[in-house]
N, C-alpha and C positions, 0 to 999 in steps of 0.2 A: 164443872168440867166444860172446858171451850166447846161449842158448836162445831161438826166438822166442815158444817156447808156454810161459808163468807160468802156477806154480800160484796157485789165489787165495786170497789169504790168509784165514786163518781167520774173522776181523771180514767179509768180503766174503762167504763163505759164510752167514755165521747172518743178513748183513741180506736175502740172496736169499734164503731162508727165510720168514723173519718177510715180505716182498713178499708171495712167493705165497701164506703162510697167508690174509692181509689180504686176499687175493682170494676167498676163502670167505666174505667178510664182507657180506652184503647187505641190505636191505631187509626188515623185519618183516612178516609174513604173515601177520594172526593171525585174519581176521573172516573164519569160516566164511562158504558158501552154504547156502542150503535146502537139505535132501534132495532126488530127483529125484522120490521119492514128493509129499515136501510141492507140486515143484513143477507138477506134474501133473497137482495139485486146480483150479490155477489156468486150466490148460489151454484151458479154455472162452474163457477172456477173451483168447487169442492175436488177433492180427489179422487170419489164416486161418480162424478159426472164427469169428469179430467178423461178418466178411465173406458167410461161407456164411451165420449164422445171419440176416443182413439180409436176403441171396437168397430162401431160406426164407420169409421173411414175404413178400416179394415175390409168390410165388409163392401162396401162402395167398393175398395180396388179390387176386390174378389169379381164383382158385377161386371167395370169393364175389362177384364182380364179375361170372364167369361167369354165375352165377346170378339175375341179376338181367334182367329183363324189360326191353326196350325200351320209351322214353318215346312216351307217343298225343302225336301233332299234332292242335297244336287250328288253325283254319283259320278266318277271314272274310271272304268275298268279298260285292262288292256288284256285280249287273248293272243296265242298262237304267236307269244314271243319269249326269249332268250333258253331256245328251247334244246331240241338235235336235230340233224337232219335237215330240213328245209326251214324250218324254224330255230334256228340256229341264234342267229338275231335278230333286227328287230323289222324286217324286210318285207316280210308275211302276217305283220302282225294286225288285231284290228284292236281299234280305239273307239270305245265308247262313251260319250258324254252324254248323261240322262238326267230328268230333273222330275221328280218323284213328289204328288200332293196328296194327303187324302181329301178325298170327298165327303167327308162325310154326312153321308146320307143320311135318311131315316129322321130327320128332325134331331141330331145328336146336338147340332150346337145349340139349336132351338130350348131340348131339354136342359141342356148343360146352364146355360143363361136365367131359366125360368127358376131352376134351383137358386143361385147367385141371388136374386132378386126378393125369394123370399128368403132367405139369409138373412140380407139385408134388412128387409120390414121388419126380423126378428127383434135386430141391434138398432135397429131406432125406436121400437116400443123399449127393448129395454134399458135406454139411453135416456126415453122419457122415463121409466119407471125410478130409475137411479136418484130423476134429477127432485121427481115427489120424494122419493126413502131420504133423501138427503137434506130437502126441505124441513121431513116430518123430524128427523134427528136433530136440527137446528132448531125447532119449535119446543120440542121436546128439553133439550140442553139450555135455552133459553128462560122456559120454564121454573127449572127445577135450581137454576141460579137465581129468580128470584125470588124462587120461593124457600132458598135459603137463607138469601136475604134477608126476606122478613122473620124467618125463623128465629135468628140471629138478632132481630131488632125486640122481636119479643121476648127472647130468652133474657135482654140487657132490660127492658123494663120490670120482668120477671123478680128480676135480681134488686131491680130498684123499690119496687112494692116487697119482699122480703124484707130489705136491710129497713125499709120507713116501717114493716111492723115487729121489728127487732126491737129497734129504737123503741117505738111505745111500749113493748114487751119491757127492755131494759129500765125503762123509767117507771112504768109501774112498779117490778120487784126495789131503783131506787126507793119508791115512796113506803113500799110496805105490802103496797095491796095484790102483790104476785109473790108465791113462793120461786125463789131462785131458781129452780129446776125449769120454768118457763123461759127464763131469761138463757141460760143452757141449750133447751130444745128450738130456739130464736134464733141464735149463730149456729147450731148445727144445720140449722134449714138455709140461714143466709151462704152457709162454706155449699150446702150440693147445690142451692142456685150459682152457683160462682162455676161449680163442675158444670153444669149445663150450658151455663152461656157461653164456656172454655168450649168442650164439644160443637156445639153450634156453629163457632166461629170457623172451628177447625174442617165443617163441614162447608160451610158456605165459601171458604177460600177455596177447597176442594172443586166445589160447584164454580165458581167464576175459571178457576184452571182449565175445565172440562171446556167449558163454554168460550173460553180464551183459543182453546183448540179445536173446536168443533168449528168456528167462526172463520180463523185463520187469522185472526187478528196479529196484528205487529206488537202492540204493549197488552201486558197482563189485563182483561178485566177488572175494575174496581168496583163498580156500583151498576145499580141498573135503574134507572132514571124510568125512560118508558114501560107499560106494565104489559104485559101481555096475561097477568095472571084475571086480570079485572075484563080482556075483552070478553066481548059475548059472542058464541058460536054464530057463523054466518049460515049454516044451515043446521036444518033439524031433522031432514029427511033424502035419501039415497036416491037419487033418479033411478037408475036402473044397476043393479049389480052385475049384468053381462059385461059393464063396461068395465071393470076394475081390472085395474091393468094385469093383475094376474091371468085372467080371463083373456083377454087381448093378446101377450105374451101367447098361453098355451095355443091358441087359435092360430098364430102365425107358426108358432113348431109344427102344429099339425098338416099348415099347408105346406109345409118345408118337407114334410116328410113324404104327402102324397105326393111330391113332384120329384120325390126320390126316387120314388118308383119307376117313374115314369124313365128317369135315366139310366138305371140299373136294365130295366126289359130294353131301349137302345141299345146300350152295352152288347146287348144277347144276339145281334143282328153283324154280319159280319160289317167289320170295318173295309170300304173299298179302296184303294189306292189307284190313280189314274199316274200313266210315267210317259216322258215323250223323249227322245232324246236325236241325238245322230251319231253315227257310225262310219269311222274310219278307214278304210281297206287300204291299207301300203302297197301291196303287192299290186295291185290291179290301179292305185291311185286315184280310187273313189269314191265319195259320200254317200250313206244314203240315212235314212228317217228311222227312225224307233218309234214304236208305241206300243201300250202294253196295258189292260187292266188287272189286278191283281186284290185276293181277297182270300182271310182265312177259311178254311172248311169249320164248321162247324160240328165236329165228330165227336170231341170228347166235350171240352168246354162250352156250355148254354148261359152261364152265368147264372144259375137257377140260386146257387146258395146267397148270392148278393141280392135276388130280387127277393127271397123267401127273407130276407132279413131287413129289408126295408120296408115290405110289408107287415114283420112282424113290429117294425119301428114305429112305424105308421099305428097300428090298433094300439102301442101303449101311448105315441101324442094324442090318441085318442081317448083313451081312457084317462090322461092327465087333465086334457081339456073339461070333460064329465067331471072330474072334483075338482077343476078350479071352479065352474059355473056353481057345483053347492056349496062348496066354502065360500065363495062370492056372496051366494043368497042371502047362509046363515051367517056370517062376517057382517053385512052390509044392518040385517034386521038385527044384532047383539048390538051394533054398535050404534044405531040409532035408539034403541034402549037404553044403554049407557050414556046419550051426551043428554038422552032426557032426563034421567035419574040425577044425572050429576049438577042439571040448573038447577033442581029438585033441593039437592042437597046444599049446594052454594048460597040458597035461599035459607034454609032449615039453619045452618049453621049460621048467616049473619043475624039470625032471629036469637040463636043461644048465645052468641054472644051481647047482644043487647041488654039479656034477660041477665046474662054473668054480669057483666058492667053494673047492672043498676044491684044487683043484691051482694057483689064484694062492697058497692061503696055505704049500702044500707049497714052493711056487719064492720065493716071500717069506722062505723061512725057509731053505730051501738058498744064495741073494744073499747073506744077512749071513752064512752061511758060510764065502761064496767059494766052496763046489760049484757053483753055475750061474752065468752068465755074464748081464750086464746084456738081454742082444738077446731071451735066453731069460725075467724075468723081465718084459720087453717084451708076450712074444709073450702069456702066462697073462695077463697083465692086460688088452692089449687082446681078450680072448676073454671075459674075463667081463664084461668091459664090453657087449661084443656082446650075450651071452647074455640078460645084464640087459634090453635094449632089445629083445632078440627077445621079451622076456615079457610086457611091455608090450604088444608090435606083437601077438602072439598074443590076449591079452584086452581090447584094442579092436576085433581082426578077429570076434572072438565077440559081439560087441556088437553089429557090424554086420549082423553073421548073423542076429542076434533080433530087429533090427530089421524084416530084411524080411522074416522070416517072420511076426510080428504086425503088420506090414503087408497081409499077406497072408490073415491068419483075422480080418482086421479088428479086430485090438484093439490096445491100450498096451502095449508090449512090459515086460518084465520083468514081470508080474503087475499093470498096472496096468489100471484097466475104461476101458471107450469113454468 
């Protein structure tokens, strides 16, 4: 009775080979990006900073807009004309020409301005704040394209250490000394390396899109030449965490709000109006002078419920500022924990992979002995495989870690300035 399980012949063998080689075979990758330095410089022209810096002006025309004096009413009234009687027409009648300013007393413009001004300090910290998040997004997006890159580059070597222990797999079962079913479980492993490196690619085009867009670049990303995943953190410790621009930000709302105050209790004082004019008399055919001060009473309206509310506006910029300072603390001390742990780790991991390198090539080389067994040359490969991608996953985690600690001292992370 035939055997159900054929060996395959030789010709079948080399053209499964040469298949999966041809699956190594991809797409040319050859047109660098900018540095993440170069791109950096551009950083200003983001659409987050585009954004803040328009607010900013905003806020500046707000300032001297403040500044500027209320327009006088000019006024012309005519009495004692087109009437009966002696006032019939316009004979008797008198003519007033007035021109009406307020004064505004009381430090109104004063406070009106001191408001505008801290406005403004609001929309320049948060204009710088904008131009660091924008930074840290571009550090971040730069990152995570090269580090699909390599993912990418390893998932293709992956595939090329499969199909080379297929091949020895395949030649063994030619010679005898592997039952078939090894040769089988060989190209099953060679087809899901082939899915992974298919995924990979799929992510790392993904990742260069992002990074095409987050850049503003004019042609698509193709490669990443400079590394930013290998630099080393330029700091290791938080100067102070008052200063993290969350902190900064809250501190300016809070002075914006106590000078709220200050302009709502104005409000509450009457506004005076000073008028001067001259006066026409037809009938007698002569001039004279007007003047006048004029000011609301004060009876019903005190403006109480606008100052009860800016002081209540006031104790919540207050209570914001209170948790930006211990989110600042605790943010500042997590994240210098984190970019320690993560050189920790960068270190750890290029140690496992040394340790994987030398013992896949030890069991590489014991397989074509026949001292180890296919499951065991299995095991070493998919471990350095891992390892490889834990090195990666460690010097993106570092990256991450830089980021939010120059997030945090306000600056471009990796030594770049505001």
């Amino acid at each position: 009775m035939p055997s159900p399980i054929r060996r395959l012949p030789p010709f079948a063998v080399g053209c499964a080979v040469v298949a999966l080689t041809t699956a190594l075979t991809g797409p040319a990758w050859a047109d660098p990006a900018p540095s993440f330095r170069t791109l950096l410089e551009r950083i200003g022209a983001s659409p987050s900073a585009a954004e803040a810096d328009a607010l900013l002006e905003a806020a500046e025309a707000r300032v001297r807009q403040a500044r500027v004096r209320p327009n006088s009413t000019a006024a012309l009234e005519a009495e004692n004309a087109f009437g009966s009687g002696p006032f019939s027409g316009y004979d008797n009648a008198e003519t007033t020409l007035s021109l009406t300013q307020d004064l505004e007393l009381w430090g109104r413009r004063g406070a009106r301005v001191e408001v505008a001004r801290a406005e403004a300090g609001t929309a320049s910290l948060r204009r710088d704040q904008a131009v660091v998040d924008a930074a840290g997004r571009l550090a971040l997006a730069y990152a995570e394209a090269e580090a699909a890159e390599r993912r990418f580059a390893l998932a293709e070597e992956a595939l090329s250490l499969t199909i080379a222990d297929a091949r020895a797999a395949l030649v063994l079962v030619e010679e005898g000394r592997e039952p078939m079913l090894r040769g089988i479980q060989a190209e099953s492993e060679a087809a899901a390396a082939r899915a992974t490196r298919d995924e990979a690619q799929a992510e790392r085009d993904a990742a260069f899109a992002r990074l095409t867009a987050v850049a503003m670049l004019p042609a698509p990303v193709t490669s990443i030449v400079d590394s930013l995943l290998d630099d080393a953190p330029t700091r290791t410790a938080i100067e102070a965490a008052p200063g993290a621009p969350a902190v900064r930000v809250a501190e300016a709302e809070r002075e914006a709000a106590e000078r709220r105050i200050a302009v709502e209790r104005v409000r509450a004082r009457p506004d005076v109006s000073a008028s001067v004019g001259v006066r026409r008399y037809e009938a007698e055919d002569a001039t004279a002078l007007t003047f006048g001060i004029s000011m609301p009473l004060p009876l019903f309206d005190r403006n109480r419920g606008n100052i009860d509310a800016a002081q209540a506006e006031f104790r919540a910029a207050d209570a914001r500022l209170a948790g930006a300072r211990q989110e600042a603390e605790a943010d500042g001390q997590a994240a210098v924990a984190r970019l320690n742990a993560s050189v920790s780790r960068v270190a750890a991991a290029d140690a496992g992979v040394t340790s994987s390198e030398e013992a896949y090539r030890l069991s590489r080389i014991g397989f074509e002995a026949g001292r180890i067994s296919q499951l065991e040359l299995r095991g070493t490969r998919a471990a350095l495989i891992t390892a490889r991608n834990a090195a990666v996953d460690a010097r993106l985690a570092r990256v991450r870690a830089e980021i939010d600690l120059a997030r945090l001292q306000a600056r471009a992370p990796f030594g770049g300035g505001q």
